[in-house]
N, C-alpha and C positions, 0 to 999 in steps of 0.2 A: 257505341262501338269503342269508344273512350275505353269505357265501364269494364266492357269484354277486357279490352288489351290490358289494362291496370290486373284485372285478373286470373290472364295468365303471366302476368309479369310476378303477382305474389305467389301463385302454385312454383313455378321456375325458381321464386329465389329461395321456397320450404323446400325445395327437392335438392335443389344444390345445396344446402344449409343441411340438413342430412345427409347427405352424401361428401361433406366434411366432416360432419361430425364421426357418420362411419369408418372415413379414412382415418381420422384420428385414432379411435378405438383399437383398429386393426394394426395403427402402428405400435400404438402401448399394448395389446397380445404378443405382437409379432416380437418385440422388444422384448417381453417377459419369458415369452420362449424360448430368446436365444440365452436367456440369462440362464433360463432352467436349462438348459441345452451343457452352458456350459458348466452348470454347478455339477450335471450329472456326469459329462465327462471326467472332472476333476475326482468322481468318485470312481467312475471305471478304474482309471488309473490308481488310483488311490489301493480299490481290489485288487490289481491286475498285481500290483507290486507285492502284496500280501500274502496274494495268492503263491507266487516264487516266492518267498521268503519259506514260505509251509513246504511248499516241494521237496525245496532243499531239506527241508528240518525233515520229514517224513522221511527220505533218503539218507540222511545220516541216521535217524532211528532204525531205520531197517537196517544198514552197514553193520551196525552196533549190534543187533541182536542177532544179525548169522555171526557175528564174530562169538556172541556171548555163548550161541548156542555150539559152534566147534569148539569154545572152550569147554563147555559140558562134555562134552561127547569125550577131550582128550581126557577130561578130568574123569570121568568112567573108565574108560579104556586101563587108567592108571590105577586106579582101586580094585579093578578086578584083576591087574595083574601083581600089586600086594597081595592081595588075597590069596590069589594061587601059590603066590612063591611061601606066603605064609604056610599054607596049607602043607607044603611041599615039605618047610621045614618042621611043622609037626609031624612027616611025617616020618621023618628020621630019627625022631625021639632021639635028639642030644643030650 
């Protein structure tokens, strides 16, 4: 009977001896998760800022190219009215 009790005394002290060791494991994951948790935060943020920074630049790119493109348009507008007045004055052959 002895025999018996010594024997479940060694299975009880391999199962709680495992089941720290488990605990322990699961705190260095859980540990490593929040580290990776937090490195990837730091890169959200890191995009998130990038990301407006480009917005902005995209938006000034665009501002810039309707402005470039009514200057096109004025600058036509103007060539074809030398043109005409040219035209006009050849054709009064002075």
């Amino acid at each position: 009977m002895a025999d018996s009790a010594l024997a479940n005394l060694d299975v009880l002290e391999e199962k709680i001896t495992k089941a720290a060791e488990q605990i322990e494991r699961l705190r260095k994951e859980r540990s490593a998760l929040e580290e990776l948790n937090k490195e990837l935060k730091q890169q959200m943020e890191k995009l998130y800022t990038r990301n407006e920074a480009l917005q902005r630049e995209l938006e000034t790119l665009s501002n810039e190219r309707q402005r470039s493109h009514a200057s096109e348009q004025t600058r036509e507008e103007i060539k074809n009215k030398i043109e005409e007045m040219l035209a006009k004055l050849e054709g009064l052959d002075i």
